[in-house]
RODO-2510 file (C-alpha; in nm, 4 decimals, decimal comma):
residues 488
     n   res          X          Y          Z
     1     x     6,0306     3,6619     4,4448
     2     x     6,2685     3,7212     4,1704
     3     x     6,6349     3,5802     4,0412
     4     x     6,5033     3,2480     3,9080
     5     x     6,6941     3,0671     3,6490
     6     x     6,4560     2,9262     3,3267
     7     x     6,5533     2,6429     3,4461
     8     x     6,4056     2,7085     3,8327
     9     x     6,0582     2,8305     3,6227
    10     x     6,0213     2,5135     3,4076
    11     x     6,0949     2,3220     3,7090
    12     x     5,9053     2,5209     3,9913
    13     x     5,5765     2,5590     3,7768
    14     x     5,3916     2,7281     4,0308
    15     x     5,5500     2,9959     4,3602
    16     x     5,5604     2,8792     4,6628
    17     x     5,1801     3,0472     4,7744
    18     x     5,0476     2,9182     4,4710
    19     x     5,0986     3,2374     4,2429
    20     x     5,2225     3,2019     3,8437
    21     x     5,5189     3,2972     3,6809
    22     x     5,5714     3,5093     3,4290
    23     x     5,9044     3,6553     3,2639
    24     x     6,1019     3,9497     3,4224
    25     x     6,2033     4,0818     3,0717
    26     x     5,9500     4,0421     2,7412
    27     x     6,2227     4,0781     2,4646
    28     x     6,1073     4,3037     2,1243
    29     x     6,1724     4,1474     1,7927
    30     x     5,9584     4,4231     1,6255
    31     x     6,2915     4,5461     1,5050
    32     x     6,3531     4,1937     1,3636
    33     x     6,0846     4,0446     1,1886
    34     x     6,2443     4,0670     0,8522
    35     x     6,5292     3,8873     0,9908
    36     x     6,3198     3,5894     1,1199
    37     x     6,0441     3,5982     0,8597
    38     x     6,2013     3,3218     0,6139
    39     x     6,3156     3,0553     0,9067
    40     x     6,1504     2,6960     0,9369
    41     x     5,9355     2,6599     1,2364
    42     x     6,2202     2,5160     1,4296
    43     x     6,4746     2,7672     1,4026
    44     x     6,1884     3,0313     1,4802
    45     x     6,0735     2,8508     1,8227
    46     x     6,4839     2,8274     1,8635
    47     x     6,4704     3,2337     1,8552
    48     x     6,2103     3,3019     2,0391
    49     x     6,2467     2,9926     2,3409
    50     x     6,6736     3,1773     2,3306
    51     x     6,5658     3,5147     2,4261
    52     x     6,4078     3,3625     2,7326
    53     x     6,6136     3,0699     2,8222
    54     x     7,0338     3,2216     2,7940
    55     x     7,3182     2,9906     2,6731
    56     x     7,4782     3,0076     3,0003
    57     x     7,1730     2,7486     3,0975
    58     x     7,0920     2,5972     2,7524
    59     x     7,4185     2,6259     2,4710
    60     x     7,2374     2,7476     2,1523
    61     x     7,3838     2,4292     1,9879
    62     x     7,1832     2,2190     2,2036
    63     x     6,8331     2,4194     2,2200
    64     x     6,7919     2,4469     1,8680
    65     x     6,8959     2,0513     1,8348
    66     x     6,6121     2,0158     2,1236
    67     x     6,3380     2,2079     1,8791
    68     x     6,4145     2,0362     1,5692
    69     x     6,4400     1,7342     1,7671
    70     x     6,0678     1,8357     1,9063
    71     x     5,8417     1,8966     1,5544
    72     x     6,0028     1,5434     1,3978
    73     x     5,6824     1,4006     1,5091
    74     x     5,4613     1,6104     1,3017
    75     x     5,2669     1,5259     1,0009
    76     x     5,2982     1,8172     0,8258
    77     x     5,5917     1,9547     0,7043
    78     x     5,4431     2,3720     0,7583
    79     x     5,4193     2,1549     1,1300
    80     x     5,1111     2,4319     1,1689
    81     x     4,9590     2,5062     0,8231
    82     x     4,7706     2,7475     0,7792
    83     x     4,4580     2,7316     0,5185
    84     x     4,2001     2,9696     0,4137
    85     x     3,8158     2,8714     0,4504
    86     x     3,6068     3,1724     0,2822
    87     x     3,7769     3,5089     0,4298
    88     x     3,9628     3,3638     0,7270
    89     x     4,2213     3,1400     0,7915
    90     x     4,2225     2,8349     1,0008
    91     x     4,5591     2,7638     1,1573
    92     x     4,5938     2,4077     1,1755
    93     x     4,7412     2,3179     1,4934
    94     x     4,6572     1,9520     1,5147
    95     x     4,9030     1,7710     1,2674
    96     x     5,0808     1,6604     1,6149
    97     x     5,1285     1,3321     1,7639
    98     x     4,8084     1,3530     1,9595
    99     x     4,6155     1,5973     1,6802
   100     x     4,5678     1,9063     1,9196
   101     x     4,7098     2,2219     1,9490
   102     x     4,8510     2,1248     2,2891
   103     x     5,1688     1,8861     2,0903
   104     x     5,3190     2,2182     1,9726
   105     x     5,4378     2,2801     2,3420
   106     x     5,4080     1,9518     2,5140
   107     x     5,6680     1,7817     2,3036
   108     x     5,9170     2,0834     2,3369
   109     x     5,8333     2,0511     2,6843
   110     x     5,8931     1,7096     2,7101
   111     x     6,2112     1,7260     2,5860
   112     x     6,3557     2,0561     2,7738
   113     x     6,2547     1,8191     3,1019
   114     x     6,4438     1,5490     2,9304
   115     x     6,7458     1,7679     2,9262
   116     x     6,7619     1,9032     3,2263
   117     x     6,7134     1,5810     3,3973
   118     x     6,9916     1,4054     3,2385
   119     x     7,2532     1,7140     3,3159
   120     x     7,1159     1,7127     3,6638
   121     x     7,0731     1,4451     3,9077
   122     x     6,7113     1,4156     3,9851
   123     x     6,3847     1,2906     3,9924
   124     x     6,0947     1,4786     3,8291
   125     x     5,7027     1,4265     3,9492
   126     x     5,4526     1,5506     3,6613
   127     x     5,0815     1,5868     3,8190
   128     x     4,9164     1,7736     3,5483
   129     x     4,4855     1,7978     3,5207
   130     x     4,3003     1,7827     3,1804
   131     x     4,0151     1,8528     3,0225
   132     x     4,0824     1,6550     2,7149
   133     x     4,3796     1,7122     2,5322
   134     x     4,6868     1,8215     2,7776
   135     x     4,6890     1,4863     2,9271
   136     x     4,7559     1,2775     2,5972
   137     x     4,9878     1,5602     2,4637
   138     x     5,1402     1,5488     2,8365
   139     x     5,1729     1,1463     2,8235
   140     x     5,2543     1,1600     2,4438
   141     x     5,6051     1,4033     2,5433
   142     x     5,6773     1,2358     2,8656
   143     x     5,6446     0,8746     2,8087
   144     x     5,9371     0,6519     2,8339
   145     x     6,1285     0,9339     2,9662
   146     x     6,4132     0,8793     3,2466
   147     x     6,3736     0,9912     3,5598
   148     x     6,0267     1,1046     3,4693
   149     x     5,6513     0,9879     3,6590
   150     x     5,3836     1,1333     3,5074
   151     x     5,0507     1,1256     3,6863
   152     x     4,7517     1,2723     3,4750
   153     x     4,4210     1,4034     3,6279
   154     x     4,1335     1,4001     3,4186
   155     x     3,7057     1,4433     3,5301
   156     x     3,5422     1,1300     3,4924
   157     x     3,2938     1,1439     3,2366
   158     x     3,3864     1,4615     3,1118
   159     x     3,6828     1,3920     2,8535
   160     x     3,5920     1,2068     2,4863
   161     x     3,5865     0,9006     2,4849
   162     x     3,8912     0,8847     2,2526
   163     x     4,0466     1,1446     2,4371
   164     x     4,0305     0,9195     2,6767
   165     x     4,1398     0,6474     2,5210
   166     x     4,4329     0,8253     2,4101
   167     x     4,5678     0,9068     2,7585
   168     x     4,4668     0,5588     2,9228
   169     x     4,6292     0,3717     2,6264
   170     x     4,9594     0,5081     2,6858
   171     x     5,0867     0,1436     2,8755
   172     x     5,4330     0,2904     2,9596
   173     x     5,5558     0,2155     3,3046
   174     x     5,6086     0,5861     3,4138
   175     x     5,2723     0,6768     3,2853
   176     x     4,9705     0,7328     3,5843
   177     x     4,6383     0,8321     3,4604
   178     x     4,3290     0,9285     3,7161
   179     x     3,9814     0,9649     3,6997
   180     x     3,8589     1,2074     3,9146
   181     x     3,4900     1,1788     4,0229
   182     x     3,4519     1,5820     3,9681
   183     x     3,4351     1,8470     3,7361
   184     x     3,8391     1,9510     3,5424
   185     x     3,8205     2,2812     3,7786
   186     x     3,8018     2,0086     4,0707
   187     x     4,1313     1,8059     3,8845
   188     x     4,2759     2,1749     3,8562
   189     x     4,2549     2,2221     4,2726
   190     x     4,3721     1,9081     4,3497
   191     x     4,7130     1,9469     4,1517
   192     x     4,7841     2,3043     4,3358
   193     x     4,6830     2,1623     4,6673
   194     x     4,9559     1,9466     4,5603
   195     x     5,1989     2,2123     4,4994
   196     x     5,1054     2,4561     4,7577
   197     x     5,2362     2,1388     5,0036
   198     x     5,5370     2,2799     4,9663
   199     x     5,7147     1,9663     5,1584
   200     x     5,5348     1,7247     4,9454
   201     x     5,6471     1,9374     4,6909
   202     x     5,9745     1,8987     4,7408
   203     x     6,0531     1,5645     4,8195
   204     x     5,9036     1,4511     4,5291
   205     x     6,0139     1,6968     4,2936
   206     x     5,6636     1,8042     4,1380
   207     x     5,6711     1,9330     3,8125
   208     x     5,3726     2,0824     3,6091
   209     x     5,2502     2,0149     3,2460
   210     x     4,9537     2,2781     3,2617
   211     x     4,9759     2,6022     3,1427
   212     x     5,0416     2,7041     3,4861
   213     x     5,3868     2,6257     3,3533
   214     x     5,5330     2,9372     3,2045
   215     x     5,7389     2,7507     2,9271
   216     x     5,4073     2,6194     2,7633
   217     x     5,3008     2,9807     2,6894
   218     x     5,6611     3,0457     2,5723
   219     x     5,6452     2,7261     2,3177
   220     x     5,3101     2,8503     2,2216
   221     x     5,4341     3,2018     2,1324
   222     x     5,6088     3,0647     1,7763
   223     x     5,3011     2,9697     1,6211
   224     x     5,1482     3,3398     1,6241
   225     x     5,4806     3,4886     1,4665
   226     x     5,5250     3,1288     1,2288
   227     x     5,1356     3,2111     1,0664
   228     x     5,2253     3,5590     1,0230
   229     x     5,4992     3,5365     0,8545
   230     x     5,3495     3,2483     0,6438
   231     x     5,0486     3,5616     0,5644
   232     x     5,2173     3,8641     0,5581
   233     x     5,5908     3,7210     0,3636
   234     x     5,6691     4,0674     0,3674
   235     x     5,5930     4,2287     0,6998
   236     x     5,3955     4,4628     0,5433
   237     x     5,0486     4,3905     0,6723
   238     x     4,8188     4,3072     1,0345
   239     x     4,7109     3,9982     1,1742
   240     x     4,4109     3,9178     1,4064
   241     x     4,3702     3,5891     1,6010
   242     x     4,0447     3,4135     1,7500
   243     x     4,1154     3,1648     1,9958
   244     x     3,9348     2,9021     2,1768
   245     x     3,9954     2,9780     2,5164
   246     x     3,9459     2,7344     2,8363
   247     x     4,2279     2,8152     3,0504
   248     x     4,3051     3,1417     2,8811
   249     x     4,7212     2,9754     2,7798
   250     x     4,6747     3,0035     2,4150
   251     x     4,5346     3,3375     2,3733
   252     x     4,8438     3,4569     2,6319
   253     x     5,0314     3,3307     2,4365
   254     x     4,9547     3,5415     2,1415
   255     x     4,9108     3,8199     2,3702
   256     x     5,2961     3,7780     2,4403
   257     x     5,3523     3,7931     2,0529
   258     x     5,1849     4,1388     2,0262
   259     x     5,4013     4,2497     2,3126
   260     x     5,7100     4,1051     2,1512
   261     x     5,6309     4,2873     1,8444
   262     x     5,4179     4,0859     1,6252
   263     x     5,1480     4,3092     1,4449
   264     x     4,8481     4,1785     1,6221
   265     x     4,5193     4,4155     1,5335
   266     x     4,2726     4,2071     1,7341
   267     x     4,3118     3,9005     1,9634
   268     x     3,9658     3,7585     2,0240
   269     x     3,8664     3,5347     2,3644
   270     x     3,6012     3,2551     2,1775
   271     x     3,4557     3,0738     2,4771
   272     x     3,2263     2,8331     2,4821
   273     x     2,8503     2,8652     2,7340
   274     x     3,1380     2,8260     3,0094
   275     x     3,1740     3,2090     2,9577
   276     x     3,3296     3,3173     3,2569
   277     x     3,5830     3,5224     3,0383
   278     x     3,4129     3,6873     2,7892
   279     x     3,1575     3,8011     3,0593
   280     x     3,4319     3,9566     3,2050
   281     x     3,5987     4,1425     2,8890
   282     x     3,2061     4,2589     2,8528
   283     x     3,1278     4,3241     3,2146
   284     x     3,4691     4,4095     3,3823
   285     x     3,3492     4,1219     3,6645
   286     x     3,5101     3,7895     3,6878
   287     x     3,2847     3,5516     3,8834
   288     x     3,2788     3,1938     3,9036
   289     x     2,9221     2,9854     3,7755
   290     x     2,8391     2,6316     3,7720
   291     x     3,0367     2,4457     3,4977
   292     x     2,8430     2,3783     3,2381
   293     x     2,9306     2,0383     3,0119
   294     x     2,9277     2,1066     2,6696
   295     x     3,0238     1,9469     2,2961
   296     x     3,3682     2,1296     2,3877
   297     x     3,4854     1,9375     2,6715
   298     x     3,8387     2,0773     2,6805
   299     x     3,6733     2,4238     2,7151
   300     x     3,4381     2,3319     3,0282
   301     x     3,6457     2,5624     3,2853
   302     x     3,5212     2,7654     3,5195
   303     x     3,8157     2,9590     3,6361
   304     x     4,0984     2,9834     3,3819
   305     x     4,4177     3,0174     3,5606
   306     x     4,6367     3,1651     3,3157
   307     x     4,3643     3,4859     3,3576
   308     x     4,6122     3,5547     3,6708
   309     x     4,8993     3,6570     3,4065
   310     x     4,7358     3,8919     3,2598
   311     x     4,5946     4,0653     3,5235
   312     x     4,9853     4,1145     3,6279
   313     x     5,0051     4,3548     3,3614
   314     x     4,6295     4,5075     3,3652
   315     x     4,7362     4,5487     3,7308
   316     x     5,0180     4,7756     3,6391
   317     x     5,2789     4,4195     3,6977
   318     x     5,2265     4,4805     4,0954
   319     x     5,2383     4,1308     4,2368
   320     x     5,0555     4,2546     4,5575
   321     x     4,7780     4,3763     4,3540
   322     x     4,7536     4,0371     4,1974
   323     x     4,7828     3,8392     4,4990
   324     x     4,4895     4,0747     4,6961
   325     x     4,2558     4,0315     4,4077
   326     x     4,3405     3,6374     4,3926
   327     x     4,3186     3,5678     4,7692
   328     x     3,9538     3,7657     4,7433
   329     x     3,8593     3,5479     4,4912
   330     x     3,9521     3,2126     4,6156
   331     x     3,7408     3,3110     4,8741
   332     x     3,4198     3,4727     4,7201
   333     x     3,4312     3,3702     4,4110
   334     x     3,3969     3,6920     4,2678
   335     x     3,6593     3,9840     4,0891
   336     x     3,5814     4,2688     3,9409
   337     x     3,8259     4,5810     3,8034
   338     x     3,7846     4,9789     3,7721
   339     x     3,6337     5,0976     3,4527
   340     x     3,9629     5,2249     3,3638
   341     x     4,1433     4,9035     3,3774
   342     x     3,7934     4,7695     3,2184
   343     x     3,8370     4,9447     2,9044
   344     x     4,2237     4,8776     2,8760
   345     x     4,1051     4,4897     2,9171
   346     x     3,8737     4,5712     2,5938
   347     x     4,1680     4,7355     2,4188
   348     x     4,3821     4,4186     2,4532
   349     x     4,0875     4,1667     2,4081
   350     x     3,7580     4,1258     2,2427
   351     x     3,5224     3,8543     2,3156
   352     x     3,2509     3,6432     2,2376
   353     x     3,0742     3,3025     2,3748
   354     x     2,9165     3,0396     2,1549
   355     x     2,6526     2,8398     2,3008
   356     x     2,5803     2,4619     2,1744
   357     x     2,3259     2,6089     1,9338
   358     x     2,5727     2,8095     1,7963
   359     x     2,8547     2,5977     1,7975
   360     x     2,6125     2,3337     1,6152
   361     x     2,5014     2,5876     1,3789
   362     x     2,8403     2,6842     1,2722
   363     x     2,9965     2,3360     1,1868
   364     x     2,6824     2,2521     0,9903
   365     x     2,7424     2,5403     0,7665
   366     x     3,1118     2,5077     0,7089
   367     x     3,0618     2,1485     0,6279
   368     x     2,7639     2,2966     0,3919
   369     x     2,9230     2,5948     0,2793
   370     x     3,2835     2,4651     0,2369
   371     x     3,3356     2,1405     0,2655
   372     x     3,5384     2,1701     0,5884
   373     x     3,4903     1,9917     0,9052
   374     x     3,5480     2,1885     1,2420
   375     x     3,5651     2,0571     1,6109
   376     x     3,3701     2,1700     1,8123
   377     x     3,6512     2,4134     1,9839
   378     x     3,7462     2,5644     1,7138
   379     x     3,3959     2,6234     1,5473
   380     x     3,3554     2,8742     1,8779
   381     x     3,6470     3,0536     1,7318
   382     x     3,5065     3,0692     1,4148
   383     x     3,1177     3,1793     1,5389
   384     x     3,3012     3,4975     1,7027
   385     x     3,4888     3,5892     1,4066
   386     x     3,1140     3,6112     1,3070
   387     x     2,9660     3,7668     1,6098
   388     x     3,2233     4,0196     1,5698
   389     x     3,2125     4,1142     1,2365
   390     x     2,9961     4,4429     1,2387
   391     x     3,1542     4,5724     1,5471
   392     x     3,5423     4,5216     1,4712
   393     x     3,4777     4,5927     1,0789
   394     x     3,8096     4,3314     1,0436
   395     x     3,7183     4,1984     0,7089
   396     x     3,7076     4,5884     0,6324
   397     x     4,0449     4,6173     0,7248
   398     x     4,3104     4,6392     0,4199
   399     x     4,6258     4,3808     0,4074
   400     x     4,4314     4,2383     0,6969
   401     x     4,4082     3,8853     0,7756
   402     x     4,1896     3,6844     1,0273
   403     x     4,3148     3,3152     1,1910
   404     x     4,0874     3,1340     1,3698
   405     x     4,2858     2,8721     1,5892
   406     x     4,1946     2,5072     1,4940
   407     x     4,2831     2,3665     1,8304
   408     x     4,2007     1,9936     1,7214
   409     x     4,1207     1,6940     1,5092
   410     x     3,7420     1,6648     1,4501
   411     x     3,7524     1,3354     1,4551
   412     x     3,8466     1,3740     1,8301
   413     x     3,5276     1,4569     1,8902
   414     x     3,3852     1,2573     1,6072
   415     x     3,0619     1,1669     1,8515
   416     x     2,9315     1,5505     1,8284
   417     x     3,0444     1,6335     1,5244
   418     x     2,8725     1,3244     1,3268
   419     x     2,5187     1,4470     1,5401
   420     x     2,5533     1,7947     1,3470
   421     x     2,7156     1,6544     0,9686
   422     x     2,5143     1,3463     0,9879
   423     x     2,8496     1,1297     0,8946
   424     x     3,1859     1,0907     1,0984
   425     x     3,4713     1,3023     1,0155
   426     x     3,7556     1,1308     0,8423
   427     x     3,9621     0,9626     1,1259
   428     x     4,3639     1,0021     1,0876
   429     x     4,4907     0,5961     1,1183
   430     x     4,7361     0,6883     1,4184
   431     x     4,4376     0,8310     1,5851
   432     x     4,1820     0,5290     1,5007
   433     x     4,4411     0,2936     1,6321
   434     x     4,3406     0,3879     1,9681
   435     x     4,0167     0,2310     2,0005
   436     x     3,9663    -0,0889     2,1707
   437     x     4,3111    -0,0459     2,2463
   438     x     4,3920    -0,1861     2,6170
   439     x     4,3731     0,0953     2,8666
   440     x     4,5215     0,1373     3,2061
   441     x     4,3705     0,3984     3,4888
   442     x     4,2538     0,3955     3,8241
   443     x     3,9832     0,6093     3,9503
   444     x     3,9505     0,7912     4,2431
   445     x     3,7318     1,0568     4,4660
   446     x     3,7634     1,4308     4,4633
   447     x     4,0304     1,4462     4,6751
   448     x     4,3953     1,5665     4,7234
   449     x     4,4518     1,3406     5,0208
   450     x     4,3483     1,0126     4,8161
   451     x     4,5706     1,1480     4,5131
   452     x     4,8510     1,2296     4,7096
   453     x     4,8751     0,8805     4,9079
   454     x     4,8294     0,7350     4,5308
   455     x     5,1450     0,9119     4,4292
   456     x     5,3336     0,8191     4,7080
   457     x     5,2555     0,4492     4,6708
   458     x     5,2810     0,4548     4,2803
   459     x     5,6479     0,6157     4,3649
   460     x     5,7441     0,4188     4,6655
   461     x     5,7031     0,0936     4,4092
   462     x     5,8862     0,2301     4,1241
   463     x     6,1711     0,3100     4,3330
   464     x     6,2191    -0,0967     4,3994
   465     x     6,1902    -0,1466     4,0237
   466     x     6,5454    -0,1350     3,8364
   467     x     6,6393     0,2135     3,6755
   468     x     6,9260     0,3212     3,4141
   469     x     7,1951     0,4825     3,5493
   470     x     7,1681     0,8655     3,6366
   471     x     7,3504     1,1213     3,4305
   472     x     7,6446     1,2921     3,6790
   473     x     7,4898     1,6241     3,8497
   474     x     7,6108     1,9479     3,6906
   475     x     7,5645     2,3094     3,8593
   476     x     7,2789     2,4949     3,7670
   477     x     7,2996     2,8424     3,6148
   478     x     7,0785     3,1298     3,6826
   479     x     6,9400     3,3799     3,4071
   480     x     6,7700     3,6036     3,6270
   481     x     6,4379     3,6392     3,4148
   482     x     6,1808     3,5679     3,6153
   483     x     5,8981     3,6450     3,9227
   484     x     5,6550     3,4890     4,1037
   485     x     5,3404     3,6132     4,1846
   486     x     5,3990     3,5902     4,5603
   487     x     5,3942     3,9947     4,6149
   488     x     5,6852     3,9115     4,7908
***
């Protein structure tokens, strides 16, 4: 299914038979990196978010006013510092609103909605699921916004406590927030039941936060090229990245840099003991375990569904291949690939799993060693920098540099950290003001009926409430730059 406008992708957020979308086109910049080297965070994500999104949909005036208007709430002014800890860097991502790496796109996001919304008439239904951190980035870009509902899923029990607090604090009348009695994979099946009832779909004009949206792996995209840049001021060197990878949308995303162009020598998939990824970059088979519940809540997933992307392009970008392999898994739980397309998946990704130990291990000596506290995510990004040492020979490697991802505040997880430092990280005031806060959520079984008819009602009462008035409708216009992964 192609010919959809950006607009249709940000909008649609997942095809019609529950597939993901991904861009027709990747643009290459490779021939431009001098040219965009020396521009402020906002002007790059205005480059890069304009060679997917055309003027005929957004005016270039307007996008780049909607990306400056975006980073205003960050702390720092590098909005994603970078700072070096021994021989690697650790790109701060957590200087946003809601101090994880999930603000960078979320507010964009949030705002691009916004937009659209206002130029067209009509109402927007967000059900997004979290293991942690979308849902307050989510509810920290949506709230307040008109003609926006925003209905957040998140495992009961299996968030931080001040992650939760964050989300459930959030008081604003188009802000929903659910427990789920379940695991985030069960919060993650619920919300595309949702959208695979296409009618349902429809009439209330879902929308999707996740990462299952394709613009959050666009947004994401700028912070890859921004820390290069910031490393290599004259594009004369390589870059690798270690990521902390749940649902497998950051790491795409800087798999999308190196396929733009960016000089990326090794992208590495750090998982936590819910390793269902980095058994397959070592194994070639992708099959679905138990979730385990770990110190890295926002990384307990046991099938990451951005995985589906990339197997569009290991799969030679044939949507039928995709959709076979997918349909066999939903059903077995179980994928595996040729040795060919094995070792091409090695080639694009290395990969290694921390378990608690480990991840224990690794913030005790940082703290020790350096004086630096790590969360708990991004300490398994920083243990397989480690683990990979020997066998990638990166610190080896001249005009070389190697970013670990910090993906969030420690003192978002100040519970397990303080167990391993014996003190509690230093806790940012906006973040602190959160506790004992009131909260608001309801909580509910594993089930897409019962969070379906909650929707409905939650709707059919906010309809009888008083709204502002509606911007006038205005006629979409198509770009043309993207496919579904229907195989249709």
């Amino acid at each position: 299914m192609r010919g959809l406008s950006f607009e249709q992708a940000v909008f649609e957020g997942l095809a019609p038979d529950g597939g993901l979308l991904v861009p027709n086109l990747v643009p290459d910049l490779s021939g431009q990196l001098d040219a965009l080297k020396k521009l402020s965070f906002a002007d790059l994500a205005f480059e890069i978010a304009s060679r997917y999104c055309g003027e005929d949909e957004i005016p270039a005036a307007d996008l780049r006013k909607l990306m400056h208007q975006s980073y205003k709430t960050f702390a720092h002014k590098d909005i994603v510092p970078t700072v070096k800890v021994g021989d690697v860097h650790i790109m701060e991502l957590f200087h946003g609103p809601t101090f994880a790496f999930k603000d960078v796109a979320l507010q964009a996001l949030g705002n691009v909605y916004e937009y659209f919304l206002q130029r067209n008439k009509r109402r927007l239904t967000v059900v997004g699921a979290t293991s942690g951190d979308t849902g307050s980035a989510a509810i920290y870009g949506l709230r307040g916004k008109e003609n926006v509902e925003c209905f957040i899923l998140f495992p009961e029990g299996r968030v931080s406590l001040i992650q939760q607090q964050q989300m459930t604090s959030v008081l604003d009348d188009n802000i929903h927030c659910i427990a789920v009695k379940g695991t985030f994979d069960d919060c993650q099946d619920i919300v595309k039941d949702l959208f695979g009832d296409l009618e349902f779909k429809k009439e209330y004009g879902l929308g999707a936060v996740n990462s299952i949206n394709w613009a959050r792996i666009m947004f994401q995209i700028t912070y890859y090229f921004y820390t290069y840049f910031k490393l290599c001021p004259k594009c004369d060197g390589t870059i690798s990245f270690s990521v902390p990878t749940g649902n497998f949308g950051d790491i795409l995303a800087g798999y999308y840099a190196r396929k733009m162009g960016l000089p990326v020598k090794h992208l590495i998939c750090a998982t936590n003991a819910n390793n269902i990824l980095d058994r397959f970059f070592k194994t070639g088979k992708y099959d679905k375990e138990a979730v385990a519940q770990t110190s890295s809540p926002s990384m307990d997933i046991g099938v990451s569904s951005n995985f589906e992307r990339y197997l569009y392009y290991l799969f030679s970008e044939s949507t039928l291949t995709v959709a076979s392999k997918m349909t066999a898994f939903k059903t077995s739980g179980k994928l595996q690939v040729a040795e060919s397309l094995h070792d091409q998946a090695r080639e694009d990704f290395s990969s290694a799993f921390a378990s608690e130990a480990a991840v224990a291990a690794t913030i005790k000596t940082w703290d020790d060693k350096y004086q630096y506290v790590l969360d708990p995510h991004t300490a398994c990004g920083v243990f397989a920098t480690e683990d990979l040492r020997a066998s990638l020979k990166w610190a080896e490697e001249p005009n070389h540099h190697m970013v670990v991802l910090g993906t969030a505040h420690p003192a978002k997880f100040g519970v397990e950290v303080q167990k391993v430092i014996g003190r509690s990280p230093t806790m940012p005031p906006l973040l602190g003001r959160v506790r004992g806060a009131p909260t608001r959520f309801s909580t509910l079984p594993n089930s897409a009926a019962e969070v379906k008819k909650q929707v409905m009602e939650v709707i059919a009462r906010r309809e009888t409430e008083p709204t502002k008035p509606k911007a006038p409708q205005s006629e979409p216009c198509c770009a043309g730059l993207w496919q579904l992964f229907s195989g249709k």
